[in-house]
Wavefront OBJ file of the C-alpha trace (Angstrom):
o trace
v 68.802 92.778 74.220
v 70.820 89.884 72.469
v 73.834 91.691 73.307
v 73.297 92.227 77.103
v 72.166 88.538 77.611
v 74.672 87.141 75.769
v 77.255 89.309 77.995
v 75.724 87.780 81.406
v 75.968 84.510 79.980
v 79.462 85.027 79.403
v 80.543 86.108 82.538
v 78.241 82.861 84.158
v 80.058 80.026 81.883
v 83.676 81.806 81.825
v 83.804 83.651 85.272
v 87.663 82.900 85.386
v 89.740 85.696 84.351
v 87.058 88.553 86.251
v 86.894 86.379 89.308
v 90.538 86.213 89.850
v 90.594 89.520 89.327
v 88.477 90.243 92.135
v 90.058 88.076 94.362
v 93.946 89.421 93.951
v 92.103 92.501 94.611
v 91.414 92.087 98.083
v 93.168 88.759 98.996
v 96.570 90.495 99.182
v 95.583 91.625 103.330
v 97.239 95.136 104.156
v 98.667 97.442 102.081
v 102.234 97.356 104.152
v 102.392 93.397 103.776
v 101.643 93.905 99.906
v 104.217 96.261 99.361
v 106.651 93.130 99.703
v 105.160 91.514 96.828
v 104.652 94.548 94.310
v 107.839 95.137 91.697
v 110.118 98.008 92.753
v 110.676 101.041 90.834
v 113.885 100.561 88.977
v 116.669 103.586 88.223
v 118.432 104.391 85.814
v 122.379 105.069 85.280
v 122.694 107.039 81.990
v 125.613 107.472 80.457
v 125.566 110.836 78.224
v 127.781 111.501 74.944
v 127.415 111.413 71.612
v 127.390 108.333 69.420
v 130.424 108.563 67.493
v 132.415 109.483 70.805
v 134.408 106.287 72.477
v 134.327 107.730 76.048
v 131.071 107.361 76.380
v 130.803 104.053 75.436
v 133.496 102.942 77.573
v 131.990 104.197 80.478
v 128.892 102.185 79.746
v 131.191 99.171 79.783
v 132.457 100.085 83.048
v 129.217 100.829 84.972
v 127.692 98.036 83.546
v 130.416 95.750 84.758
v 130.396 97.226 88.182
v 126.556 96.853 88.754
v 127.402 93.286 87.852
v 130.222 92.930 89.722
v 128.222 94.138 92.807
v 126.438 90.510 92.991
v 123.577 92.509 94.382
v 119.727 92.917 94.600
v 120.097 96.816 93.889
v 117.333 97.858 91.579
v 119.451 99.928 89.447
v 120.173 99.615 85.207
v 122.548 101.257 82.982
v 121.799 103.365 79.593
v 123.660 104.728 77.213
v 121.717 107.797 75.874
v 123.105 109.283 72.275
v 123.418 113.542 72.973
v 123.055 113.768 68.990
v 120.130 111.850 68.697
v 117.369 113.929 67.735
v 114.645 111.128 68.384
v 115.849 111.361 72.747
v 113.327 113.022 74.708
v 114.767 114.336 77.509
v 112.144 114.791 79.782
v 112.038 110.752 79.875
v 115.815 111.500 81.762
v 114.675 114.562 83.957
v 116.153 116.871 82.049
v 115.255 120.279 80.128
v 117.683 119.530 77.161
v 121.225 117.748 76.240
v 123.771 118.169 78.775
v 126.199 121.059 77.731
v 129.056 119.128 79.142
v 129.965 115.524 77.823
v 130.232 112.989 78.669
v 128.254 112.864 81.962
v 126.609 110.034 84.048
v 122.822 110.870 85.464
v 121.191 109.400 87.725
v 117.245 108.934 86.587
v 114.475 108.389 89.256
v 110.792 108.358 88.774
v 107.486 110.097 90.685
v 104.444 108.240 92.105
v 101.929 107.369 89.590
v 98.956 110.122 89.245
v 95.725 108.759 91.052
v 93.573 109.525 87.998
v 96.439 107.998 85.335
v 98.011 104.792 87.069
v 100.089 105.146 83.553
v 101.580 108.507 84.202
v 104.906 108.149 86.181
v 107.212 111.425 85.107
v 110.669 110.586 85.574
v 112.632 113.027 87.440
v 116.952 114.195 87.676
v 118.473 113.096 91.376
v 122.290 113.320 91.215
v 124.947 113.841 88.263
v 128.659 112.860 87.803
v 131.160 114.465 85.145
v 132.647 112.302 83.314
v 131.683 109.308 85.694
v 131.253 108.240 89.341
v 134.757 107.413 91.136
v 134.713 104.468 93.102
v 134.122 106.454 96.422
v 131.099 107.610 94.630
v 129.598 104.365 93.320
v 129.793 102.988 97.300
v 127.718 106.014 98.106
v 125.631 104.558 95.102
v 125.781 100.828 96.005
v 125.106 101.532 100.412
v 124.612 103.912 103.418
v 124.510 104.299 106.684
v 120.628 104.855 106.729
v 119.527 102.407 103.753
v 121.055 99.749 105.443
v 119.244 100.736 108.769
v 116.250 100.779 106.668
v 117.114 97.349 105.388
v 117.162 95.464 108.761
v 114.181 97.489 109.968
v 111.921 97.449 107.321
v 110.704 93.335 107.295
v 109.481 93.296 110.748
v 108.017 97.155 111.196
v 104.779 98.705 110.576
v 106.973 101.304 108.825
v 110.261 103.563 109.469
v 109.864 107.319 110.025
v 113.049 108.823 108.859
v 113.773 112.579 110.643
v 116.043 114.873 109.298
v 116.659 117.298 111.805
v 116.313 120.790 110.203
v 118.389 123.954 110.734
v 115.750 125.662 112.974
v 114.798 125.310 116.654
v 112.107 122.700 116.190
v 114.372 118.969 116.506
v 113.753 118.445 120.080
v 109.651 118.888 119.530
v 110.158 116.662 116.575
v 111.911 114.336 118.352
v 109.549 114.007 120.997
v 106.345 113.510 118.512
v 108.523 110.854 116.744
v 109.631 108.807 120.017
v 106.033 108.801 121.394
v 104.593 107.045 118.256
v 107.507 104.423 118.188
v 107.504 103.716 121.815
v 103.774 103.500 121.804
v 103.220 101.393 118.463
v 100.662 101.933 115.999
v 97.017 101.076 116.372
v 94.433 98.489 118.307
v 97.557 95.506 117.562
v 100.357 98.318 118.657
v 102.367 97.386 115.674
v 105.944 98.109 115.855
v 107.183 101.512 114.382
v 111.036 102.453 113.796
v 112.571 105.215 113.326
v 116.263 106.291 111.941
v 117.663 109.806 111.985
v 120.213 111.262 109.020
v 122.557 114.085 109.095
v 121.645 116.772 105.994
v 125.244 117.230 105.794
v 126.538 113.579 105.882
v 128.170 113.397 102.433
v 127.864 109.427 102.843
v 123.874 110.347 102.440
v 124.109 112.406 98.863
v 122.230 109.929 97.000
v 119.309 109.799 99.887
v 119.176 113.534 100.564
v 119.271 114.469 96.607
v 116.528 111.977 96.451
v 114.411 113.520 99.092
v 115.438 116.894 98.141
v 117.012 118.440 101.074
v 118.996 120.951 101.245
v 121.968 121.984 103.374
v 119.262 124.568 104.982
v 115.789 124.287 105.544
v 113.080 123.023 108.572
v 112.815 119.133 109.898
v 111.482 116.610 107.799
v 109.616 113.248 108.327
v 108.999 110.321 106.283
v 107.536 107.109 106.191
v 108.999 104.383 104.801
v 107.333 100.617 104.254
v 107.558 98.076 102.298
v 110.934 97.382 100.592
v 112.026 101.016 101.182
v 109.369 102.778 99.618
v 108.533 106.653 100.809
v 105.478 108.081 100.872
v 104.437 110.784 99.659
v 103.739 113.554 100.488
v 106.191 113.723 103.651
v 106.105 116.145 106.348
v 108.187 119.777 107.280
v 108.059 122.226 109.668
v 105.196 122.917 111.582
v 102.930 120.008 109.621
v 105.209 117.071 111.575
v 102.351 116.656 114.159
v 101.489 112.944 115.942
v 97.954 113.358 113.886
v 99.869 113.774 110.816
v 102.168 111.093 111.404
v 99.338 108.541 112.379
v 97.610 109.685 108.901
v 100.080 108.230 107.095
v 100.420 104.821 109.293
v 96.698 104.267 109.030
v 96.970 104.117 105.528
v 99.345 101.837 105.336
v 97.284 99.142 107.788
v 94.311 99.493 105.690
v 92.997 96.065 105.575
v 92.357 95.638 101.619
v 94.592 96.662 98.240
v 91.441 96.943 96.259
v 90.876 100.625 97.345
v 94.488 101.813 97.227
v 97.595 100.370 95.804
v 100.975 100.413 97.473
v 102.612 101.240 94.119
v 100.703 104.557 94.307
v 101.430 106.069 97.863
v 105.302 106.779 96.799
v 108.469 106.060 95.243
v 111.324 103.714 96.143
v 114.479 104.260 97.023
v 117.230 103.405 95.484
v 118.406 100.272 97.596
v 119.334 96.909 98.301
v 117.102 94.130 98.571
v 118.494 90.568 99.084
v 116.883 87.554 99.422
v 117.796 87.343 102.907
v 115.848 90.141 103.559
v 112.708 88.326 101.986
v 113.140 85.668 104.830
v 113.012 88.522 107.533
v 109.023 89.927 106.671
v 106.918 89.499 109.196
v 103.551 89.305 107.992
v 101.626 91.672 110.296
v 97.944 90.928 108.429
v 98.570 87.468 109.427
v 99.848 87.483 112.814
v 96.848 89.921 113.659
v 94.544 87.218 112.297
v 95.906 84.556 114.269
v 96.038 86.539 117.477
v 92.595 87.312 117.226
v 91.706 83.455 117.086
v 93.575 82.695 120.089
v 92.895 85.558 122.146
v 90.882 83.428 124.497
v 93.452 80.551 124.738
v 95.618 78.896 122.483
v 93.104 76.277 122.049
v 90.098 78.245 120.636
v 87.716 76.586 118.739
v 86.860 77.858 115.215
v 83.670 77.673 113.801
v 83.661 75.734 110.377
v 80.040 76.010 108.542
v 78.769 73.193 106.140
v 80.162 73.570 102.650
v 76.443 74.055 101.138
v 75.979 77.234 103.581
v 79.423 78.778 102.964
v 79.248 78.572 99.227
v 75.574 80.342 99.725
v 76.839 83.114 101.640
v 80.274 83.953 100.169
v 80.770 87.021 97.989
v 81.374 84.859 94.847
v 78.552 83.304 94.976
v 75.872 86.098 95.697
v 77.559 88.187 92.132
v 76.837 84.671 90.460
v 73.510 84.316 91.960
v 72.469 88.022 91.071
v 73.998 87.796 87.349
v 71.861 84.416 86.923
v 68.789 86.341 88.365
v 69.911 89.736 85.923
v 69.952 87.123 82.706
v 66.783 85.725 83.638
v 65.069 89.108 83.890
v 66.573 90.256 80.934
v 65.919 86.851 78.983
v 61.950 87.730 80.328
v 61.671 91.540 78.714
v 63.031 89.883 75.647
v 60.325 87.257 75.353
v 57.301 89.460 76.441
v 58.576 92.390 73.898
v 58.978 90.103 70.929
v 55.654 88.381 71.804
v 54.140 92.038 72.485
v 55.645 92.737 68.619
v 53.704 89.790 67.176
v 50.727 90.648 68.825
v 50.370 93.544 67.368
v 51.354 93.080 63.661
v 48.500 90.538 64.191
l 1 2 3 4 5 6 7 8 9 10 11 12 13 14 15 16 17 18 19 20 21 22 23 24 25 26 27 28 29 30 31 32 33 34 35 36 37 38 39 40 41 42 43 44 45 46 47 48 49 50 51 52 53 54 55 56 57 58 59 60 61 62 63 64 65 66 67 68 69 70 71 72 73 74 75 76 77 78 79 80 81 82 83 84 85 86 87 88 89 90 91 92 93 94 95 96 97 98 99 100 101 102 103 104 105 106 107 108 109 110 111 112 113 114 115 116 117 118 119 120 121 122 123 124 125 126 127 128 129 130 131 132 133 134 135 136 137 138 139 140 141 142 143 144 145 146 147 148 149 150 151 152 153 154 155 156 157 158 159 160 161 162 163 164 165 166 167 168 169 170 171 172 173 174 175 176 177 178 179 180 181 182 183 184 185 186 187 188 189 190 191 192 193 194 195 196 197 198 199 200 201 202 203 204 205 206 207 208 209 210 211 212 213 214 215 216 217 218 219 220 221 222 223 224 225 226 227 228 229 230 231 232 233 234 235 236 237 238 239 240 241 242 243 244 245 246 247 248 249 250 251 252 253 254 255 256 257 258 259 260 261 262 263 264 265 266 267 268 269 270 271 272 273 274 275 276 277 278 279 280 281 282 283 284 285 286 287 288 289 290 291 292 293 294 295 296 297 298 299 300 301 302 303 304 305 306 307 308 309 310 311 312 313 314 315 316 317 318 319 320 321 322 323 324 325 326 327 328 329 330 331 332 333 334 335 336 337 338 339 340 341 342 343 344 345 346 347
């Protein structure tokens, strides 16, 4: 009984830490606007070889020096992994086992978090280079035609659904569903929605296709990008790209609170740039709704501001505080009447 009392007291004199808690839980507005805020996923560049080999190491130096050299906000890092290190686990890199061929430079993504396990993020093998990328091939590393679409289109859009026509006789239906969602917008506000096509077999897109894994042949596939280029996932193929299924995703996304579901676990980002100038181009769409609301009578509509005393009575904060005070004093009660119950009957 000690215990559980002094625990409500605790939480009444020091309600700091839980209370901020509780408020960056659902302060943050919709889940697209927090996906600005949130850290990105971050790739990784390993360089393969064994220790005692120089190549290897001098690749390092190389890659590391270009990803400097790049002067850009590319959320990318460079490893050197030892091939005769018994301590590696490979699965950390994607990979079954050592590399039979050294060296070799692998490119190292990772999966969306499990729901159940926000710890558990399996990393997973996108693209490979033996020895090391050329030049041509670190461009296709650094840019592209799509992730810089997805770069201008991203700050002020709901989200961008991405089509990759397939090899069957479905585009022009796809198409269509696509088109009608974008020229329509996306819920009560009609928020904007974007969308970018890509080739399967535009070799300036490896890096995006191997990360979406798409093949050369196969049906269409959508999917929805927000945030700073983050997919969703699962995306859509075939005969599941439907304006229902499409929508499902969206509505997600303009939930109006974090504290139920976290951007960080709908998908994985891509690998991309992200400047600071981009920053300046968000459009917060939580906000804008707000303030449209207020002056959807006239730009000069009155708000309603209550007296301090009645909005501290009826705010959230204050009715946990109020019913933790009311718990202690209950508790503090039992404890009183059992110890006097105790006394009365050893007397």
């Amino acid at each position: 009984m000690k215990k559980r009392s002094a625990v409500l007291l605790t939480l009444l004199i020091c309600p700091g830490e839980w209370q901020s808690e509780l408020a960056c839980a659902c302060d943050e507005g919709m889940i697209r606007d927090a996906a600005f805020d949130q850290p990105r996923d971050t790739y990784r560049l390993c360089v393969i070889n064994r220790d005692d080999d120089a190549a290897g190491h001098d690749i390092a130096e190389r890659l590391g020096s270009w990803l400097e050299t790049t002067d850009a906000a590319l959320n990318l890092e460079t490893r050197f992994v030892a091939a005769n290190d018994p301590e590696v686990r490979w699965g950390d890199y994607g990979l079954p086992a050592a590399p039979p061929e050294l060296p070799v430079v692998v490119l190292v993504g990772k999966r969306p978090a499990n729901p159940h396990n926000v710890h558990a993020r399996q990393n997973f093998y996108i693209d490979h280079w033996q020895p090391e990328p050329t030049p041509a091939e670190l461009q296709t590393l650094f840019s592209s035609p799509a992730r810089s679409a997805l770069r201008q289109e991203l700050g002020r859009n709901l989200a961008v659904i991405v089509q990759v026509p397939g090899t069957s006789g479905r585009q022009e239906d796809t198409r269509q569903v696509v088109n009608s969602i974008c020229q329509a917008g996306f819920g009560r506000q009609a928020w904007e929605v974007s969308s970018i096509l890509v080739d399967r077999h535009d070799p300036r897109e490896r890096l995006l296709l191997n990360f979406l894994g798409i093949r050369p042949e196969g049906p269409d596939w959508v999917g929805v990008v927000f945030g700073r280029g983050k997919f969703m996932t699962p995306p859509l193929t075939g005969n599941e790209i439907t304006a229902a299924g499409i929508e499902t995703l969206l509505a997600t996304l303009a939930a109006d609170c974090t504290c139920s579901q976290s951007p960080s676990r709908l998908g994985v980002d891509l690998l991309m740039r992200w400047e600071p100038a981009d920053n300046r181009t968000v459009v917060h769409l939580a906000a804008e709704t707000s303030a449209a609301e207020q002056t959807s009578t006239g730009d000069t509509m009155p708000v309603a501001h209550p007296p301090p005393v009645a909005a501290w009575f009826i705010s959230p904060m204050a009715r946990v505080t109020l019913w933790l005070f009311g718990g202690l004093i209950v508790f503090s009660g039992l404890g009183s009447a059992a110890i006097f119950w105790r006394h009365a009957r050893r007397n």
